[in-house]
C-alpha distance (Angstrom), angle and dihedral (degrees) to the residues before:
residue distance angle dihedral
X1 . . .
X2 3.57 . .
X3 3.75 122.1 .
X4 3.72 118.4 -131.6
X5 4.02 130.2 63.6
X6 4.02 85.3 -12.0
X7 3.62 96.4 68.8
X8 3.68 116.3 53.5
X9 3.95 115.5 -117.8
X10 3.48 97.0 -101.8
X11 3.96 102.0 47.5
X12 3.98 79.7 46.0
X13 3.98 85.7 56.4
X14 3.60 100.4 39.0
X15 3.48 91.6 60.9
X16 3.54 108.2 59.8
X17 3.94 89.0 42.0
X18 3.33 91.9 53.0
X19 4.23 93.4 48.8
X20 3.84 77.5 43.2
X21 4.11 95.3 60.3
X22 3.95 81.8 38.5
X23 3.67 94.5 65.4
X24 3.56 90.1 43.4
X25 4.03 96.3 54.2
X26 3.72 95.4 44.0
X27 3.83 91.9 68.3
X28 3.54 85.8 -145.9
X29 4.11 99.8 127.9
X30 3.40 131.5 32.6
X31 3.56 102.9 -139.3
X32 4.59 122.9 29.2
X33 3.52 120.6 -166.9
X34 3.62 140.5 -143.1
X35 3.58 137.8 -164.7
X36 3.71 117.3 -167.1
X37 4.18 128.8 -169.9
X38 3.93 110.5 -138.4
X39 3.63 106.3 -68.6
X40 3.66 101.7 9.3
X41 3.98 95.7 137.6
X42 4.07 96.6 -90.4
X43 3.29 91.5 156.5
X44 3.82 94.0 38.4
X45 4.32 88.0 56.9
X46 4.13 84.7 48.4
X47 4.06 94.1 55.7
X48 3.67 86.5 40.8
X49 3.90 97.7 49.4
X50 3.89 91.5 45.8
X51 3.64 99.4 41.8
X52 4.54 79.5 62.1
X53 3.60 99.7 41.2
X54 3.60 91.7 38.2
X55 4.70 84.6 46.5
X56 3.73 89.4 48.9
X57 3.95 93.0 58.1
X58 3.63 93.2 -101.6
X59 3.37 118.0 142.5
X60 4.07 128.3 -147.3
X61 3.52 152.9 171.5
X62 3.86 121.2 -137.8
X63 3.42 128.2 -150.7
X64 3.83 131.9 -158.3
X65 3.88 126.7 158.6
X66 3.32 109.4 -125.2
X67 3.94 132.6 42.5
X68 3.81 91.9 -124.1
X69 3.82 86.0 56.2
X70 3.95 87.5 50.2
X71 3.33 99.3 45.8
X72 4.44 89.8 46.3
X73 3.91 86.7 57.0
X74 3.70 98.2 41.8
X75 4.17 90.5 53.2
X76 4.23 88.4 43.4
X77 4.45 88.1 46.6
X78 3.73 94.3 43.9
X79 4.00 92.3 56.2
X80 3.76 93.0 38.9
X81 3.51 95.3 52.5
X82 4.38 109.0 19.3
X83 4.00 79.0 169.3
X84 3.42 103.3 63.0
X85 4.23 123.9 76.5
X86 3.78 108.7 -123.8
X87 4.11 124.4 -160.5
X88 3.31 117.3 -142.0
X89 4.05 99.7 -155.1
X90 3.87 103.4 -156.6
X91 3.88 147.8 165.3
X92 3.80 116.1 -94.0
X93 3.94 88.4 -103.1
X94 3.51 103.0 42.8
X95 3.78 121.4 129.9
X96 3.53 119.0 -153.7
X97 3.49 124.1 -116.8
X98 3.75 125.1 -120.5
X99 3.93 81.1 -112.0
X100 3.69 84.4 59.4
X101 3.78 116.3 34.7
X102 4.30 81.1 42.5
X103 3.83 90.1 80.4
X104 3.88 114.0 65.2
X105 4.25 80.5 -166.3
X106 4.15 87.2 67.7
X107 3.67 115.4 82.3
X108 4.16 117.4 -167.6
X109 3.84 125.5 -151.7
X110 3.54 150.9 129.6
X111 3.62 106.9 -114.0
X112 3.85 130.4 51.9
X113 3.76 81.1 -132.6
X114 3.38 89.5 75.9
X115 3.61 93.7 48.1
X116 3.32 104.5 60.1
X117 3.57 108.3 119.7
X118 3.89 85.6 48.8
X119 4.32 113.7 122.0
X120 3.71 84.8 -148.9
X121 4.09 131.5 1.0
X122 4.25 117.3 -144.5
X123 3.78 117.2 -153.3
X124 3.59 140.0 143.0
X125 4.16 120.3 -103.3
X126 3.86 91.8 -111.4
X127 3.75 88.9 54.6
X128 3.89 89.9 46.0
X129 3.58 97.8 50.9
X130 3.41 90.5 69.8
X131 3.96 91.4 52.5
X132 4.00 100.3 106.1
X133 3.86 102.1 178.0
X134 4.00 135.8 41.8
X135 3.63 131.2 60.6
X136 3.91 122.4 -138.8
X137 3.98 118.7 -152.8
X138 4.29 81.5 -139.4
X139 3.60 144.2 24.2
X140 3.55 127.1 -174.8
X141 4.14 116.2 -156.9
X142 3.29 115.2 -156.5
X143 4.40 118.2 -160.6
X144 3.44 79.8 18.4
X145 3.76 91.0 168.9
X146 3.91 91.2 59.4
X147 3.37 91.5 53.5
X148 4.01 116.6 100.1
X149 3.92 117.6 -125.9
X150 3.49 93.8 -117.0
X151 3.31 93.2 48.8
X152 4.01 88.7 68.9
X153 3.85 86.2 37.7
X154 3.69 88.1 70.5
X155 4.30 99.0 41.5
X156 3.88 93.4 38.3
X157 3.60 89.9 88.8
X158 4.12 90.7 63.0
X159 4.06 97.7 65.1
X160 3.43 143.1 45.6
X161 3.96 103.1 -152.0
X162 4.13 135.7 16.6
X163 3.87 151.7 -140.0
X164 4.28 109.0 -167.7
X165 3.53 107.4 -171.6
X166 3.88 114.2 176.3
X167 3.96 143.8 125.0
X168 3.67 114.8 -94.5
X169 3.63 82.7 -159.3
X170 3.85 110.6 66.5
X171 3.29 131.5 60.9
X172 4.21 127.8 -24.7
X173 3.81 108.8 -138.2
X174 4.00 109.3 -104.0
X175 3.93 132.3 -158.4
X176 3.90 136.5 -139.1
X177 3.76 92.8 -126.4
X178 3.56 146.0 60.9
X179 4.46 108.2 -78.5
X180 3.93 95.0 172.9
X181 3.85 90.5 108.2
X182 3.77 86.3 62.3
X183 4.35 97.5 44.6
X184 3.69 114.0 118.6
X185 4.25 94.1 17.8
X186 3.90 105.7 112.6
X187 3.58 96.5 -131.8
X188 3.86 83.2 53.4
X189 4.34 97.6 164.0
X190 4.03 87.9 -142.8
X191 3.63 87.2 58.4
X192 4.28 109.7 95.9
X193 4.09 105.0 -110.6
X194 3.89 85.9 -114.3
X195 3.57 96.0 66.7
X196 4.06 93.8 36.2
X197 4.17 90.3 47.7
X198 3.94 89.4 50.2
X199 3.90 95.6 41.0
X200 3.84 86.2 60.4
X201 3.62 97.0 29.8
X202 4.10 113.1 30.8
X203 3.94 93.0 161.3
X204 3.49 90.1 80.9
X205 3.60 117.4 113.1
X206 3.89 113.1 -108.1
X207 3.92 111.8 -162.6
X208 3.93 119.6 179.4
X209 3.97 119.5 -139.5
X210 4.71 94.3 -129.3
X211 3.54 97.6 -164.1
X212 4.32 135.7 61.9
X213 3.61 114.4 -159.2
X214 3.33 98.7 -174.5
X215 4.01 103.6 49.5
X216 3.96 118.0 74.7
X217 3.59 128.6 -113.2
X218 3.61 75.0 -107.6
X219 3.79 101.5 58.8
X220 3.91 104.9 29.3
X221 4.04 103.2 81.1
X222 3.65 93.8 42.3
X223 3.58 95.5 48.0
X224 3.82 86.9 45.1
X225 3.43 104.4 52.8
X226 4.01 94.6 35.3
X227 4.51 85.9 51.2
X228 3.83 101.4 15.8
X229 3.40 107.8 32.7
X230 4.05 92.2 154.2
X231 3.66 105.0 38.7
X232 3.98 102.7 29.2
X233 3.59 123.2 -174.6
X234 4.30 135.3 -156.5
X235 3.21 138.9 -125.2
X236 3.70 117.7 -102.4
X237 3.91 94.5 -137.0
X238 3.50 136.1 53.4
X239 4.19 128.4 -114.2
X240 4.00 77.3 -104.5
X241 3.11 98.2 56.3
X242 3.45 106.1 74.1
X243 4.02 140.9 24.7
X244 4.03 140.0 -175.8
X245 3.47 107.0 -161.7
X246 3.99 124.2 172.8
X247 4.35 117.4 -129.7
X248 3.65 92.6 -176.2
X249 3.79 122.1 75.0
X250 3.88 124.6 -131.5
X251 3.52 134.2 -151.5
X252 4.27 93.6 -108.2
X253 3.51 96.1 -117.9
X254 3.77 109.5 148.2
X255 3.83 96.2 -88.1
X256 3.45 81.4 54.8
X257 4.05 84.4 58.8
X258 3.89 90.0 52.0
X259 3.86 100.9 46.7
X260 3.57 81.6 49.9
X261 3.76 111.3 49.9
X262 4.28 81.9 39.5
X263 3.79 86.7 59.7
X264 3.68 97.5 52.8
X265 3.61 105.6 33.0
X266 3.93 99.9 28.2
X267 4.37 91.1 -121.1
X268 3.41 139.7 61.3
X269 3.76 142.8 159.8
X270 3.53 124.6 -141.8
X271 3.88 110.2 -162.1
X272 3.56 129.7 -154.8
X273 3.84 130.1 -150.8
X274 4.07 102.6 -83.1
X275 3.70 112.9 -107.1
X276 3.66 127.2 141.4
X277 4.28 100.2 -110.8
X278 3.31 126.6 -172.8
X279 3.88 120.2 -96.3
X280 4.04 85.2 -89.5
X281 4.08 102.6 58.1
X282 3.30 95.3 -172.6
X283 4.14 84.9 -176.3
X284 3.82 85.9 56.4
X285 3.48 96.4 35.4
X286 4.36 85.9 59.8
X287 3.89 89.6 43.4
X288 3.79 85.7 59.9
X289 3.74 94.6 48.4
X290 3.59 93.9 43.6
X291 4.00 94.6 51.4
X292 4.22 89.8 53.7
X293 3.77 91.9 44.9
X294 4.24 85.5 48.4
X295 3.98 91.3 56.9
X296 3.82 89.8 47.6
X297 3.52 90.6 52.7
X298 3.54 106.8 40.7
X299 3.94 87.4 53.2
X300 3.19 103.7 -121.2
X301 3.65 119.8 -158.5
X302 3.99 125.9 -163.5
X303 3.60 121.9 -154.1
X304 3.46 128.2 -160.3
X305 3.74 150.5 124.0
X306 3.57 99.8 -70.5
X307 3.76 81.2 52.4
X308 3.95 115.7 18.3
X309 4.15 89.9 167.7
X310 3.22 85.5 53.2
X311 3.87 143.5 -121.1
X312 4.13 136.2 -126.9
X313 3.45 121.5 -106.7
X314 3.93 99.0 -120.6
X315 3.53 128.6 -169.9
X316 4.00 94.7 -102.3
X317 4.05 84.9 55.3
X318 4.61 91.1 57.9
X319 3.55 115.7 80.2
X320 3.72 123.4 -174.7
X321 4.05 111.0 -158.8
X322 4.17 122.8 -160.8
X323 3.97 129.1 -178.9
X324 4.18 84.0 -127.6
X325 3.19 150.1 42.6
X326 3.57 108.2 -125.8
X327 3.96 92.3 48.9
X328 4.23 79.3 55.3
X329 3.72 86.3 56.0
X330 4.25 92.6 42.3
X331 3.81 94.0 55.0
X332 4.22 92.3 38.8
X333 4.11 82.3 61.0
X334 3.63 89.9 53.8
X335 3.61 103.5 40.0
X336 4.05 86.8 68.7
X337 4.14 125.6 -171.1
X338 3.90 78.5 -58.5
X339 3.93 86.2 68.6
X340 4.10 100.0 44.2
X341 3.84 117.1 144.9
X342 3.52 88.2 26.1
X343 3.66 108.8 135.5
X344 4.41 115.7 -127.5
X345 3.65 113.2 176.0
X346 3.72 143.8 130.7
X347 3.81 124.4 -90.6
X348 4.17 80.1 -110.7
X349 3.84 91.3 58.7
X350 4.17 95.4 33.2
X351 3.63 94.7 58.7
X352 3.78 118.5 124.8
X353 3.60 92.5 6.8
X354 3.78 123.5 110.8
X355 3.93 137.6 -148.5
X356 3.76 138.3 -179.2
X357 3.80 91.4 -124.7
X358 3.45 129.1 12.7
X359 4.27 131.4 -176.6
X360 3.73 110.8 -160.7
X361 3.77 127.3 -166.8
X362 3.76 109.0 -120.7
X363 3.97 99.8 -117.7
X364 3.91 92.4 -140.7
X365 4.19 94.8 49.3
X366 3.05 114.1 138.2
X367 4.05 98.0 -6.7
X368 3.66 135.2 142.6
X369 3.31 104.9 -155.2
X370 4.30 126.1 32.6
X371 4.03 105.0 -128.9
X372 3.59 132.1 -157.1
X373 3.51 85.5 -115.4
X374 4.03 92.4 44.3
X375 3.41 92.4 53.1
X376 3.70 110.8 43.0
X377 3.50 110.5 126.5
X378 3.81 96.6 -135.3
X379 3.18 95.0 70.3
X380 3.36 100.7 48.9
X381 3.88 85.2 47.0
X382 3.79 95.3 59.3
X383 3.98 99.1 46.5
X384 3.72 80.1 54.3
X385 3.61 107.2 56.6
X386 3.76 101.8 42.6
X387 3.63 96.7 94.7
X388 4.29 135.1 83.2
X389 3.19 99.4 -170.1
X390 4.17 118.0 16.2
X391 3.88 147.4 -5.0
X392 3.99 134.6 -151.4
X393 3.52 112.4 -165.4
X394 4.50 110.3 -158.9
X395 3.60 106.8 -152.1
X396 3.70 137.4 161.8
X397 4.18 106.1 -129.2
X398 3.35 114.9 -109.8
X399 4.15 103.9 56.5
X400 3.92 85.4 118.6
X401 3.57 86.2 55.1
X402 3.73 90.1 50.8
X403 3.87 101.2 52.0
X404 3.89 88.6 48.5
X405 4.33 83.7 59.3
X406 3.92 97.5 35.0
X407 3.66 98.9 59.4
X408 3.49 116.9 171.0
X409 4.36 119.5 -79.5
X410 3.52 99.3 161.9
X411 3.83 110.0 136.4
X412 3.77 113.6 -97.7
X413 4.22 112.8 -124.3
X414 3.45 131.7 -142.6
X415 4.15 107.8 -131.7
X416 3.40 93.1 8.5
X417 3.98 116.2 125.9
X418 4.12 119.2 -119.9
X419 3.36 116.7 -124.2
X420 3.61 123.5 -135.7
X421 2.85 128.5 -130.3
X422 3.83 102.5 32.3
X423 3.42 119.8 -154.2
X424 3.93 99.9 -107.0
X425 3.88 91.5 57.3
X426 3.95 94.9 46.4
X427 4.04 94.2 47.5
X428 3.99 88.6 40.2
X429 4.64 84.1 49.3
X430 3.78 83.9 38.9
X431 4.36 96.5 49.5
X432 3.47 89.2 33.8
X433 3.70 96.5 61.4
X434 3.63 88.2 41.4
X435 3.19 104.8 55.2
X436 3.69 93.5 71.3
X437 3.76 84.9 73.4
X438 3.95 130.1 44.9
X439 3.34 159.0 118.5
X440 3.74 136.8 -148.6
X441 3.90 106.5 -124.7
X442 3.81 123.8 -150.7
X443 3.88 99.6 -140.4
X444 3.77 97.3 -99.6
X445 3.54 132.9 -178.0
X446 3.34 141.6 -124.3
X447 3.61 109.3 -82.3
X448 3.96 99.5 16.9
């Protein structure tokens, strides 16, 4: 049978995770791949894949790259599988999490010693490339593609076989200091361990997760084709399926516009005057603020099927993304006490986390130039996909204008992989769809 609107979402889904723990009984490779869309249920395949290896007797290591990522699979394994003994592999100083220290079958330390009688042990690459002894029959990585090449270089030595499961899509890993002695080499360390693993090794089976369950029917083809224009994916739900409706009314200013148009179409773009800003707009940086304290206000409610009653868009559910830190810091000022629990981070620190609404902070507002760092596509991608139910995009007009004068002069290497998409086409997919929908703002603030 065909895949696509003829097979419901979750047959569709089933059957690549089921060829996926196929490949990974038969023994027959020593590495599997998987590619996952935003929301797709990485983490969902990883608890699944360890809870079967860890059944059969088959014991593993799993490796994530950040603590907050450790601690989110520990809390998901220890209520899959209340049986099993989980180790908690830690620095000296860590303190566990409530996620953590809630399971009396979790065990923390900071040698594998100590973990022995463990089915499986959780820690984060840094912490395992200081492991010197012990080898694992399996290892699952999970974010593979944010995890440097060296980085695996250094825990490869700790298991015999591999699941990567990651999103091609988001963001590459980066570095503080120069790598251009390195460009072109195929074990290149700036290069994700994904595309380093299959360079040297392009047997490997590479299976691709169909389906996000987090983006809207709204959201998933125009994230797909603007950050996965050659593999695609669908949403899970339908346009039925779910709703954000507002039961307070506003006064019909133009933020009121946005909020609106966000709610009933799932995207909007609120445009500012152009100007060239500096890297803290603090007109921008209110028009964000102003926008999250509007949903709270106008009560918005977000039906779907994890709640078909319906359920209200609290603060803790609003996420406001920025390309830096100091414009985090610019709209967390303006957001007031009225705006607690509302989450302000950088694309870096929002990744793999999920909202009903989100308001992101175009990265090139306001700009004069388009940087490498501006324009990479991954971070676009992740302030993107955050959201179930709607997106506002803040921009200064005039970004199209910008790409069309900032083409791209970065040196052209020999050996060196392309990657699709590049930024230009994704903002141009991204502005494009957009454009259909916005509304000139008029630099308000917070409680106006």
């Amino acid at each position: 049978m065909p895949t696509g609107l003829t097979v419901p979402p979750a047959v569709e889904a089933e059957r690549v995770i089921t060829a996926v723990l196929a490949d990974l009984r038969s023994g027959a490779h020593r590495g599997v791949v998987v590619d996952s869309p935003p929301g797709a249920g990485k983490s969902t395949l990883v608890v699944r894949a360890a809870t079967e290896l860890a059944a059969a007797g088959e014991p593993l290591i799993i490796i994530a790259q950040t603590n907050e990522q450790v601690d989110d699979l520990i809390d998901r394994l220890a209520r899959k599988t209340p049986q099993l003994r989980i180790g908690r592999l830690s620095a000296t100083d860590y303190q566990p999490s409530e996620r953590v220290a809630g399971h009396d079958t979790v065990q923390v330390a900071a040698k594998v010693a100590d973990l022995a009688g463990s089915a499986m042990i959780i820690g984060t690459a840094a912490k395992w490339a200081t492991v010197s002894e012990g080898i694992w029959p399996w290892a699952i990585v999970d974010e593979a593609y944010q995890m440097r090449s060296d980085a695996l270089l250094r825990v490869a030595g700790r298991f015999e076989r591999a699941l990567f499961v990651g999103d091609p899509g988001q963001l590459d890993p980066f570095s503080t200091v120069e790598t251009a002695r390195w460009t072109g080499l195929t074990w290149d360390p700036m290069q994700s361990a994904v595309v380093t693993l299959l360079r040297h090794n392009p047997e490997l089976p590479v299976h691709r997760l169909p389906v996000s369950w987090r983006l809207p029917a709204s959201a998933a083809p125009v994230v797909a084709q603007a950050f996965y224009p050659f593999t695609g994916f669908r949403a899970g739900t339908g346009p039925a399926d779910r709703a954000l409706s507002l039961t307070e009314p506003g006064p019909g200013d133009p933020v009121d516009a946005t909020v609106e148009l966000a709610a009933a179409s799932g995207w909007a773009l609120h445009e500012l005057p152009a100007r060239h800003t500096l890297r803290t707009d603090g007109e921008a940086a209110a028009a964000c603020a102003e926008l999250a304290l509007r949903v709270l206000r106008r009560g918005a409610v977000a039906v779907s099927e994890q709640a078909p009653g319906g359920a209200a868009v609290t603060a803790d559910r609003i996420a406001v993304g920025a390309a830096h830190r100091d414009q985090v810091a610019a709209i967390r000022a303006r957001l007031g006490a009225a705006g607690a629990g509302v989450t302000v981070d950088t694309a870096n620190r929002l990744q793999g986390r999920e909202y009903d609404m989100t308001i992101v902070l175009h990265p090139l507002s306001g700009r004069r130039d388009a940087t490498a760092f501006h324009l990479e596509s991954g971070r676009l991608c992740v302030l993107a996909s955050r959201h179930r139910h709607a997106c506002v995009v803040v921009a200064r007009t005039g970004i199209a204008e910008l790409l069309d004068a900032h083409p791209s002069t970065e040196r052209v290497h020999l050996d060196v992989p392309v990657k699709f998409p590049d930024g230009w086409a994704a903002n141009q997919t991204m502005l494009t769809h957009l454009g259909s929908g916005r509304f000139p703002g008029r630099g308000p603030t917070p409680g106006g």
